[in-house]
C-alpha positions as a Markdown table, in Angstrom:
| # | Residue | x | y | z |
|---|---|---|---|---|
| 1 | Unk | -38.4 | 123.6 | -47.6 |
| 2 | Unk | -36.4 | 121.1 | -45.5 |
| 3 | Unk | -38.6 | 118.0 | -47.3 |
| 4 | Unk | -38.5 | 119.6 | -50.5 |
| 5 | Unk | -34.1 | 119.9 | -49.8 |
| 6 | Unk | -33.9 | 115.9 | -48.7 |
| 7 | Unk | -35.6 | 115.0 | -52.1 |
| 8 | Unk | -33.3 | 116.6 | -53.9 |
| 9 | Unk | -30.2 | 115.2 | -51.8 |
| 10 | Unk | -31.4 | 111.7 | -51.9 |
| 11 | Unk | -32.2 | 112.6 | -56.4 |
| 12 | Unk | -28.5 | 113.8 | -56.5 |
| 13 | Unk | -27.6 | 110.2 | -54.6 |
| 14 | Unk | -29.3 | 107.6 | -56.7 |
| 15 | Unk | -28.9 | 109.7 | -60.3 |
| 16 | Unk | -25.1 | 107.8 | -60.8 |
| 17 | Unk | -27.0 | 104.6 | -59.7 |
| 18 | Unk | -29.8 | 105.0 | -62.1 |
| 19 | Unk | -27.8 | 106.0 | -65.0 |
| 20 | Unk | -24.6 | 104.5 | -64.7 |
| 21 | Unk | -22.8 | 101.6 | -66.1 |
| 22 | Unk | -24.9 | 98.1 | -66.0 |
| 23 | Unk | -22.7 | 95.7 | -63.3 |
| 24 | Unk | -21.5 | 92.7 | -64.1 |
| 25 | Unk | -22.3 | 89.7 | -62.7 |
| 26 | Unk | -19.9 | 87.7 | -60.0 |
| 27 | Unk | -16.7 | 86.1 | -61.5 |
| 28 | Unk | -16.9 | 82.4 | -61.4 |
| 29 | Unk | -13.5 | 80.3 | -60.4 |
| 30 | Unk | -12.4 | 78.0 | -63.0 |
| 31 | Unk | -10.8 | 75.3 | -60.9 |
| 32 | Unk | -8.2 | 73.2 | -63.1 |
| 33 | Unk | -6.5 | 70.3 | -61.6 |
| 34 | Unk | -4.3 | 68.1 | -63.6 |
| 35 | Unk | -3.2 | 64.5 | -62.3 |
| 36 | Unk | -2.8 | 60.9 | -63.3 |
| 37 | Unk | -4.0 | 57.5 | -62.9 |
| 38 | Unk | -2.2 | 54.3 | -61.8 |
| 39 | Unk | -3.9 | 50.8 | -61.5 |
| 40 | Unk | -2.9 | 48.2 | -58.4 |
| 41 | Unk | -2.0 | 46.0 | -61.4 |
| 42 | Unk | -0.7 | 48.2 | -63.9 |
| 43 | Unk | -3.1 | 47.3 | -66.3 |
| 44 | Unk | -4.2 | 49.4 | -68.9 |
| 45 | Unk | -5.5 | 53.4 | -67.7 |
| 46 | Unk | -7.4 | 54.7 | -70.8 |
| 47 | Unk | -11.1 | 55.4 | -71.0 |
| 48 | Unk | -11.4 | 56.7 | -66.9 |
| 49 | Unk | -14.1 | 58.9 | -66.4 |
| 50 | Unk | -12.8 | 61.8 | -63.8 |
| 51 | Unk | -14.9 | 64.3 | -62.2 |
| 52 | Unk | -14.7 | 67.2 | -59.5 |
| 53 | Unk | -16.6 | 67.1 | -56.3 |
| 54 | Unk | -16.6 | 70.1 | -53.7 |
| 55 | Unk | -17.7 | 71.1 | -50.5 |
| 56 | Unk | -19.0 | 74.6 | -51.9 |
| 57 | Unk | -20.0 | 77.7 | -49.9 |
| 58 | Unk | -23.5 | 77.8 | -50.5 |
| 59 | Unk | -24.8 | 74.0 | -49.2 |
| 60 | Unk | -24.3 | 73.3 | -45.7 |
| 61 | Unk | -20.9 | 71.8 | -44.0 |
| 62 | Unk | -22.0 | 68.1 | -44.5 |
| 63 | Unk | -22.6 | 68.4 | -48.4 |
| 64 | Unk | -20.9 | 67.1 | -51.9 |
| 65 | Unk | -21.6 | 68.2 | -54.5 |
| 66 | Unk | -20.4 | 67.1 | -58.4 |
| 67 | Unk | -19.1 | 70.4 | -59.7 |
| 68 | Unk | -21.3 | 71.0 | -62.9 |
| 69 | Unk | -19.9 | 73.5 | -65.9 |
| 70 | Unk | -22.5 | 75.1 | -67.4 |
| 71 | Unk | -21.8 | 74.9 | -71.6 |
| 72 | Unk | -19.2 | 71.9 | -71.9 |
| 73 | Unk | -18.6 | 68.5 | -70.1 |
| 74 | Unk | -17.7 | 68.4 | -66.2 |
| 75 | Unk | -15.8 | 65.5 | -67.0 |
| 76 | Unk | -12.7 | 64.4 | -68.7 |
| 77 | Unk | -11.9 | 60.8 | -69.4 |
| 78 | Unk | -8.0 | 59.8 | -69.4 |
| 79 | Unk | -5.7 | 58.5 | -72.8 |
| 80 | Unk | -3.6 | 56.0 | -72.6 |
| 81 | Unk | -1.2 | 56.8 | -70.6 |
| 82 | Unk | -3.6 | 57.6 | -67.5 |
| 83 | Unk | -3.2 | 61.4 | -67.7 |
| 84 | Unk | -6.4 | 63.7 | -67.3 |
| 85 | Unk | -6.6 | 67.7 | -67.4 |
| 86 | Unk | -9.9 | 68.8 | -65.4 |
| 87 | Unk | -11.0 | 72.1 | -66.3 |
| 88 | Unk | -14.3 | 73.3 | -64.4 |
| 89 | Unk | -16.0 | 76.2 | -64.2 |
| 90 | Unk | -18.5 | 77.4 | -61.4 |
| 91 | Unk | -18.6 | 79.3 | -58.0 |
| 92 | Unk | -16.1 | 79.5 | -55.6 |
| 93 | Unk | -15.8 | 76.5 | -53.2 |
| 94 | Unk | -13.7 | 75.3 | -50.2 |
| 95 | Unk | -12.0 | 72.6 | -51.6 |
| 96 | Unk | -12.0 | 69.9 | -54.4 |
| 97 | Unk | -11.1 | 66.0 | -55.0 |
| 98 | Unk | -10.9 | 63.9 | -57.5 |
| 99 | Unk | -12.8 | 61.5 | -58.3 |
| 100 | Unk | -12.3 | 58.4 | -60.8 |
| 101 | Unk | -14.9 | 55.8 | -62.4 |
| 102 | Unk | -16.2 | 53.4 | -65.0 |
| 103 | Unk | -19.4 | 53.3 | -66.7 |
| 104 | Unk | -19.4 | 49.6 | -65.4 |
| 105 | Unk | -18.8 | 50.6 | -61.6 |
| 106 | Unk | -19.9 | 54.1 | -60.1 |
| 107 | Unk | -17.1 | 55.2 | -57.4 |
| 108 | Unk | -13.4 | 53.2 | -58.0 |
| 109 | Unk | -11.3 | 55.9 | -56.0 |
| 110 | Unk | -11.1 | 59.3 | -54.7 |
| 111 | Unk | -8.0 | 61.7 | -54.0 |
| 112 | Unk | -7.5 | 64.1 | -51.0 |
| 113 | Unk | -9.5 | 67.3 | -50.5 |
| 114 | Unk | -7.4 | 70.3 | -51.9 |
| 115 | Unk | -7.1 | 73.6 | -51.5 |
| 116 | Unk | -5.9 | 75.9 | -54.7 |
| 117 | Unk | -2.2 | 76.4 | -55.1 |
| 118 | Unk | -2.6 | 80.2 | -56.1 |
| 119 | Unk | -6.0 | 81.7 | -57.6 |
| 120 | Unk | -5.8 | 84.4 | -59.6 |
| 121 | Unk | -8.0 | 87.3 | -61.5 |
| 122 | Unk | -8.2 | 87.1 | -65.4 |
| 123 | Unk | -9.1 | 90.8 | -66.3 |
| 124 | Unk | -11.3 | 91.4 | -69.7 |
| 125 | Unk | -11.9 | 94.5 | -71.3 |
| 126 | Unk | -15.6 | 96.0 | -71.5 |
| 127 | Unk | -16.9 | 98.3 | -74.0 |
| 128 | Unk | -19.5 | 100.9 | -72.7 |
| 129 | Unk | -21.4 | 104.0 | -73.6 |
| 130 | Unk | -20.8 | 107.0 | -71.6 |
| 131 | Unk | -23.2 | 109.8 | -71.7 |
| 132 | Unk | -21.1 | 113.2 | -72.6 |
| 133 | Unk | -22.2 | 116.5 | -72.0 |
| 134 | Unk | -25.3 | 117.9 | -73.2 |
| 135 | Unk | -25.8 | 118.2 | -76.9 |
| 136 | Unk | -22.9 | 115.8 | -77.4 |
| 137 | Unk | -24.5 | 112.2 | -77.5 |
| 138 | Unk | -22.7 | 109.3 | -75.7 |
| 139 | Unk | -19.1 | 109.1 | -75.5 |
| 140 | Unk | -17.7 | 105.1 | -76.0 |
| 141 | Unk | -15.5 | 104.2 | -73.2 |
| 142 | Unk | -13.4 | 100.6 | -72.7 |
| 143 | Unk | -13.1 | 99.4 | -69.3 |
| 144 | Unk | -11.3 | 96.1 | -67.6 |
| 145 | Unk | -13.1 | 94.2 | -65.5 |
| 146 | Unk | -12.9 | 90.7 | -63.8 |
| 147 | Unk | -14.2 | 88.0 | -65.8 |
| 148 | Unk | -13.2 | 84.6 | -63.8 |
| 149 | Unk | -10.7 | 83.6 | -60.9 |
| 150 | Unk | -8.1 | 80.6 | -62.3 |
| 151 | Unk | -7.7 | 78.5 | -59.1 |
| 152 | Unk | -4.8 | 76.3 | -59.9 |
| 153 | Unk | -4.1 | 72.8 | -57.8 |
| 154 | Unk | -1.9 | 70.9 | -57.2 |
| 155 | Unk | -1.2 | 67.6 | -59.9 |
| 156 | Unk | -3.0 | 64.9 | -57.9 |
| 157 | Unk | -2.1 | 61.2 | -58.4 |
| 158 | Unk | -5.7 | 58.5 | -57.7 |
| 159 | Unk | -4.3 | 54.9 | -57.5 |
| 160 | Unk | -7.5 | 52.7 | -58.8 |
| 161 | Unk | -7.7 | 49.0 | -56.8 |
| 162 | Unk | -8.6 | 46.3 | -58.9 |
């Protein structure tokens, strides 16, 4: 009797974990950072290649990493006037740089490690069926959850040596 009434406890436990709604996988962070490039010799600053390196979570202390986005370019590459907008999309990390260079030379310069100014939660609404009460099929619910983080930093300025 005592076997037969912990069977049904732990049934009456995992039943809403069975049948419930299917989760949603962890929010990435989209990191933007939005800077500028001046030259030594104030030469022309189109056609930079800029990039996003990290220190992320999941590699040890010691490692950098090139932040990769998954369906678009990781990279952005500056107009005339030197200005760049990097918009990057993966897992939460530490902190970020900057980095700036040529197809001609791999590394020219690097900015500081930063930390996000203010990171915040974009909501999305889900659709979902619900099962109703017997006899009355499934009942179509809508429910918000979070789709990314939005880390915003602060505009960096890399000065490139000649």
């Amino acid at each position: 009797m005592k076997q037969r009434l912990v069977q049904l406890l732990t049934g009456a436990a995992l039943l809403p974990m069975l049948f419930g709604t299917s989760p949603t996988p962890e929010p990435q962070t989209e990191h933007r950072v939005r800077g500028n490039i001046l030259r030594t010799s104030g030469g022309p600053k189109q056609n930079y290649v800029v990039a996003l390196q990290a220190y992320p979570r999941w590699y040890g202390a010691d490692s950098i990493v090139t932040l990769p986005q998954n369906s678009a370019p990781s990279t952005a590459v500056t107009d005339s006037s030197g200005a760049f907008t990097l918009s990057v999309r993966s897992w939460r990390v530490d902190s970020v740089r900057v980095v700036v260079s040529r197809p001609d030379a791999p590394l020219l310069a690097s900015s500081v490690w930063m930390v996000p100014v203010s990171v915040q939660a974009v909501q999305a609404e889900q659709t979902y069926d619900k099962p109703g009460c017997a006899g009355c099929g499934t009942v179509t619910e809508t429910g918000l959850f979070t789709s990314h983080y939005l880390a915003d930093y602060p505009a960096v300025t890399v000065v490139v040596p000649e």
